[in-house]
NULODO-495442 format. One record per residue (C-alpha): residue in one letter; x, y, z; residue number from 0; chain. Coordinates in nm, 3 decimals, padded with zeros to 5 digits, always signed. Last residue first. Layout:
NULODO-495442
<node><residu>a</residu><x>X</x><y>Y</y><z>Z</z><num>NUM</num><chaine>A</chaine></node>
...
END
This chain:
NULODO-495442
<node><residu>x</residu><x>+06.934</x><y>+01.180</y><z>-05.542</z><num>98</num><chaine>A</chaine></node>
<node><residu>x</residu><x>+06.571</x><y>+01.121</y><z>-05.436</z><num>97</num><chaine>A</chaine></node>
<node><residu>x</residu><x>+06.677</x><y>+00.901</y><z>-05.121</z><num>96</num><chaine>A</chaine></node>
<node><residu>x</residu><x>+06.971</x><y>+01.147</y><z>-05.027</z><num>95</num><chaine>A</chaine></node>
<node><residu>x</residu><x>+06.725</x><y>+01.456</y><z>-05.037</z><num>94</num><chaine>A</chaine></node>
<node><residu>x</residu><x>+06.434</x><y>+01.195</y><z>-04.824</z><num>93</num><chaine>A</chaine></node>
<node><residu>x</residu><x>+06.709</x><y>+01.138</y><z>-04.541</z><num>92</num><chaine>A</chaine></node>
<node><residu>x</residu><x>+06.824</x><y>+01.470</y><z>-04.574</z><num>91</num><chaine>A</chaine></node>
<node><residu>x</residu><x>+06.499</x><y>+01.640</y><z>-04.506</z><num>90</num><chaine>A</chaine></node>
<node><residu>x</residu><x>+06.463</x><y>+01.457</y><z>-04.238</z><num>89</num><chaine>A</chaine></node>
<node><residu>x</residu><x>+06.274</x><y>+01.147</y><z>-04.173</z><num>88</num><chaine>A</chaine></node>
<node><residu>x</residu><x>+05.982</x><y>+01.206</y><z>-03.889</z><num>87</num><chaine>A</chaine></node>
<node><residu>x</residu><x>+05.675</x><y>+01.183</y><z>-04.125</z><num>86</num><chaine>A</chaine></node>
<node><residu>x</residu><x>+05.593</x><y>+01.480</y><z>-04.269</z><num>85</num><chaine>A</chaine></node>
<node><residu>x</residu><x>+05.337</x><y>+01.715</y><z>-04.111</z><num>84</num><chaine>A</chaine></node>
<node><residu>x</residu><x>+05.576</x><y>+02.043</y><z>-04.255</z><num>83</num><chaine>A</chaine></node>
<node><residu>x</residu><x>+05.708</x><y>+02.355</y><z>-04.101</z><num>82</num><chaine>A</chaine></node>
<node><residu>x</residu><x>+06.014</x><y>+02.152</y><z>-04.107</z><num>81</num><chaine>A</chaine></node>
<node><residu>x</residu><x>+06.048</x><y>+02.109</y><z>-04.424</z><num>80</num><chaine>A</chaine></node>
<node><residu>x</residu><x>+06.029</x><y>+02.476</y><z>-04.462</z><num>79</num><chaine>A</chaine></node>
<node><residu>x</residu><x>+06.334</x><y>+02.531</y><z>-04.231</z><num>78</num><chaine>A</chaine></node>
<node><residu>x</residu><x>+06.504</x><y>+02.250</y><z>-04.375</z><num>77</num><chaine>A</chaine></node>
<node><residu>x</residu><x>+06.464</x><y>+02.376</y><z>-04.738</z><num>76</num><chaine>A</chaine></node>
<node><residu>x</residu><x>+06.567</x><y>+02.735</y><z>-04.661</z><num>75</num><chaine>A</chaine></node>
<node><residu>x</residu><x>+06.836</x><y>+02.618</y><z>-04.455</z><num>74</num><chaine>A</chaine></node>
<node><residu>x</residu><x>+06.955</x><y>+02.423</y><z>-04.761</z><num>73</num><chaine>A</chaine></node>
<node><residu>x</residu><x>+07.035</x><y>+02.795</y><z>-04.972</z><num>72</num><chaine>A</chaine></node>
<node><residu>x</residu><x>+06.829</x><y>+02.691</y><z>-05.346</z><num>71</num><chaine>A</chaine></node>
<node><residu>x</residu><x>+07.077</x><y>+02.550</y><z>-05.559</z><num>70</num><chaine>A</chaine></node>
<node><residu>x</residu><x>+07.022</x><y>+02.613</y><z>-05.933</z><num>69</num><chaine>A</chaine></node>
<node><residu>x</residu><x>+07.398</x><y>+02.746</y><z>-06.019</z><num>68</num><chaine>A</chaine></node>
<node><residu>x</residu><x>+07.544</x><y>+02.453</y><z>-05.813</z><num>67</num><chaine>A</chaine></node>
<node><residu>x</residu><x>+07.383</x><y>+02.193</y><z>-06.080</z><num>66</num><chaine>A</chaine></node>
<node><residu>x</residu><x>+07.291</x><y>+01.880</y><z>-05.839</z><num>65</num><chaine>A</chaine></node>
<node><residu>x</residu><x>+06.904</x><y>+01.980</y><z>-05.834</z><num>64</num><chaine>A</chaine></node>
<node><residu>x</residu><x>+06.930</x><y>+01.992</y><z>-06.245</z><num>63</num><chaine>A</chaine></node>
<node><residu>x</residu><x>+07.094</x><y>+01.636</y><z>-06.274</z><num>62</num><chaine>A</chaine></node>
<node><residu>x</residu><x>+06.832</x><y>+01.481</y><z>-06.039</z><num>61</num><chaine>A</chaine></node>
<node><residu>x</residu><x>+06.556</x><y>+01.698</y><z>-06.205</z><num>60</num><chaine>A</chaine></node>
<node><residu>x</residu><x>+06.661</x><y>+01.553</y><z>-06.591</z><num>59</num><chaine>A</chaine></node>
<node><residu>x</residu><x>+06.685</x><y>+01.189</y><z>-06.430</z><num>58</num><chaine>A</chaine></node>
<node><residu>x</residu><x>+06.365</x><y>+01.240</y><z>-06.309</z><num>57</num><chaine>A</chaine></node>
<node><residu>x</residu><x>+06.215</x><y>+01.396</y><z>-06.638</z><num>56</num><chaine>A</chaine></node>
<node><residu>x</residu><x>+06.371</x><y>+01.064</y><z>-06.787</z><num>55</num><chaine>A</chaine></node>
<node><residu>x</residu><x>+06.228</x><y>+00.825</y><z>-06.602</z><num>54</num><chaine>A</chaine></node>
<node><residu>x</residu><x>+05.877</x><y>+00.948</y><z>-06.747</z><num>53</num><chaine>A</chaine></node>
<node><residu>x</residu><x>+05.570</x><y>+00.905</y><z>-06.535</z><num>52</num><chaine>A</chaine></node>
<node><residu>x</residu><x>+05.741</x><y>+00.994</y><z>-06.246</z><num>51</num><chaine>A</chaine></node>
<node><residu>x</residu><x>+05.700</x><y>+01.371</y><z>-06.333</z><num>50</num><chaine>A</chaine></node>
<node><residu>x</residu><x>+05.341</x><y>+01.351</y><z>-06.517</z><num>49</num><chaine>A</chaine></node>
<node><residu>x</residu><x>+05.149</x><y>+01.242</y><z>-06.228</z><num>48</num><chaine>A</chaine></node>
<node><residu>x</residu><x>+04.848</x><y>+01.162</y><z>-06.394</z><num>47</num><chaine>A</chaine></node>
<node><residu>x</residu><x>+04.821</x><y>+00.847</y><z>-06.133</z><num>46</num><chaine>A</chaine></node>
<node><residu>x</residu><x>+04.857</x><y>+01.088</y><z>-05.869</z><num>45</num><chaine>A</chaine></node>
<node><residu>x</residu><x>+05.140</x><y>+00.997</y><z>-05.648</z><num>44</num><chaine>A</chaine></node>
<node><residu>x</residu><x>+05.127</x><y>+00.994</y><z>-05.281</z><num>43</num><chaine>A</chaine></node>
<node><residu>x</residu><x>+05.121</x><y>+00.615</y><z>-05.254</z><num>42</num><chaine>A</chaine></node>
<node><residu>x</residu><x>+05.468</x><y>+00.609</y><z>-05.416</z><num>41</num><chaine>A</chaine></node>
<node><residu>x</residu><x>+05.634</x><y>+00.763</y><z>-05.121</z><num>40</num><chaine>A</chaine></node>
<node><residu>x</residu><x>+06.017</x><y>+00.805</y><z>-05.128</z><num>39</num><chaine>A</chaine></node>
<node><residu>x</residu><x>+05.973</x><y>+00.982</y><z>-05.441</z><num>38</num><chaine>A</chaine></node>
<node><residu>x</residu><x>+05.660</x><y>+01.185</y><z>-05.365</z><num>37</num><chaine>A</chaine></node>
<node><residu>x</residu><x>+05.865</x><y>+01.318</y><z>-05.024</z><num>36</num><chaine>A</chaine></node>
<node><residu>x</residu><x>+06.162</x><y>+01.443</y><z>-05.244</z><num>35</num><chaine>A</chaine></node>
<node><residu>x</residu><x>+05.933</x><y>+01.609</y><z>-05.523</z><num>34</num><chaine>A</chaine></node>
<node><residu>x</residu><x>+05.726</x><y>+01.748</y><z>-05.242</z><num>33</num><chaine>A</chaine></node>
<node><residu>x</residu><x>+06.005</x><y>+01.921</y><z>-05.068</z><num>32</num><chaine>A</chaine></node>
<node><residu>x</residu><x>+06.170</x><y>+02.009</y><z>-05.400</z><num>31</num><chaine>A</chaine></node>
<node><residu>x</residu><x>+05.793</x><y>+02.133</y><z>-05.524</z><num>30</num><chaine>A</chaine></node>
<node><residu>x</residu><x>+05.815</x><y>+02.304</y><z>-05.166</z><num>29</num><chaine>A</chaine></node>
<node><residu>x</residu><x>+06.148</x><y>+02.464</y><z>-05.221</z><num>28</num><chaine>A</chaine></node>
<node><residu>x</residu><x>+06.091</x><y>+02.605</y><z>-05.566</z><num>27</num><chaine>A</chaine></node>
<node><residu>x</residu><x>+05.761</x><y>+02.780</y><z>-05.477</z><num>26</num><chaine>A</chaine></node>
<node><residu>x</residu><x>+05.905</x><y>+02.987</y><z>-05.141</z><num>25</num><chaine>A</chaine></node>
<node><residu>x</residu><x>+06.186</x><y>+03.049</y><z>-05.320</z><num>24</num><chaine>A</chaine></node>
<node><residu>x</residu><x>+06.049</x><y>+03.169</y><z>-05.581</z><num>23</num><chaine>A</chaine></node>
<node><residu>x</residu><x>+05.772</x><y>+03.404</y><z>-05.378</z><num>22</num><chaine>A</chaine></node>
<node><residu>x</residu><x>+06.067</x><y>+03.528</y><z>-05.196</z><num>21</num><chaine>A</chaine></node>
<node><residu>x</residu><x>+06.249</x><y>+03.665</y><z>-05.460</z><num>20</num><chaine>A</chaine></node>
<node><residu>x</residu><x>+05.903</x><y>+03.775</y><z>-05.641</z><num>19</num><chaine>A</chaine></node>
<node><residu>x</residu><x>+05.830</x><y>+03.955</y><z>-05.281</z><num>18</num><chaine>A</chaine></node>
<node><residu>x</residu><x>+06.184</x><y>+04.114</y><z>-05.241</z><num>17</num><chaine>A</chaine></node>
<node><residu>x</residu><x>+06.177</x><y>+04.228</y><z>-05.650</z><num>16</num><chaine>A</chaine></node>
<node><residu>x</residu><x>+06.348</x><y>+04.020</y><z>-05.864</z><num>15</num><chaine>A</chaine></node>
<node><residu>x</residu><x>+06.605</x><y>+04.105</y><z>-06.113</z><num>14</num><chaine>A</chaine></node>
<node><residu>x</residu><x>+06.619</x><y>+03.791</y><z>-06.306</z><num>13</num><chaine>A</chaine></node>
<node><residu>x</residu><x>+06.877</x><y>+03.536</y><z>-06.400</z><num>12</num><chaine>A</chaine></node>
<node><residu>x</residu><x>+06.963</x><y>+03.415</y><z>-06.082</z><num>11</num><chaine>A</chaine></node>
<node><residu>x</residu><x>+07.316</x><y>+03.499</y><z>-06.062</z><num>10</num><chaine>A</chaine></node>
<node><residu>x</residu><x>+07.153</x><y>+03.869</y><z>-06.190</z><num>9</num><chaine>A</chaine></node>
<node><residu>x</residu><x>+07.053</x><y>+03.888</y><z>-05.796</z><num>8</num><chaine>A</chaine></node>
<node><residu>x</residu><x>+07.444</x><y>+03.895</y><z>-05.751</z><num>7</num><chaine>A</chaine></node>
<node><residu>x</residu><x>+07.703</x><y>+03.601</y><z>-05.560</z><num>6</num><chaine>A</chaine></node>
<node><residu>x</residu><x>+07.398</x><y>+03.466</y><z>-05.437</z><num>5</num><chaine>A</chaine></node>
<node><residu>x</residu><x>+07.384</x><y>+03.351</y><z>-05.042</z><num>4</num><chaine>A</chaine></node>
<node><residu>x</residu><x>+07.321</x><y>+03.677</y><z>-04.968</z><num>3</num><chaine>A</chaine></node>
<node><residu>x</residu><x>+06.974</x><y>+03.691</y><z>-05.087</z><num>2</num><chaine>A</chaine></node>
<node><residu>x</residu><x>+06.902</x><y>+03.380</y><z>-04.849</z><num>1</num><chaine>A</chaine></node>
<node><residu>x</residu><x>+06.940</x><y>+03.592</y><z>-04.529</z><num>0</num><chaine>A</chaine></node>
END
């Protein structure tokens, strides 16, 4: 269902293989999952944490998650936020938050 939401697997830069396309989806959705959840929730961050340490690599995510060619399809997200123990905000409550 998600591979036809690209236009071409080349759209993506690579010619995966089901598993690899699956496996990166799989991997970019949670750290957007995470990244969203971290945001909202300071306590969750390591103090190493090297993404909020910098304003700027946040900036640089909020710009990159907004591109259309690095959208993931958002029933992959919800579905997979879902699957999650997260508190009862949605996945677009915590998306708006971040962005």
């Amino acid at each position: 269902r998600s591979r036809i939401c690209y236009a071409e697997t080349t759209s993506l830069g690579l010619d995966l293989e089901s598993d690899e396309f699956v496996e990166m989806m799989l991997l970019d959705s949670f750290f957007i999952i995470e990244l969203f959840h971290k945001s909202m929730n300071r306590e969750l961050r390591d103090i190493d944490d090297h993404i909020f340490q910098s304003k700027q690599i946040v900036h640089d995510l909020r710009h990159d998650l907004i591109l259309l060619e690095n959208q993931i399809p958002f029933f992959i997200l919800v579905c997979l936020f879902n699957m999650t123990r997260l508190p009862s905000l949605g996945i677009i409550h915590i998306a708006i938050n971040f962005l």
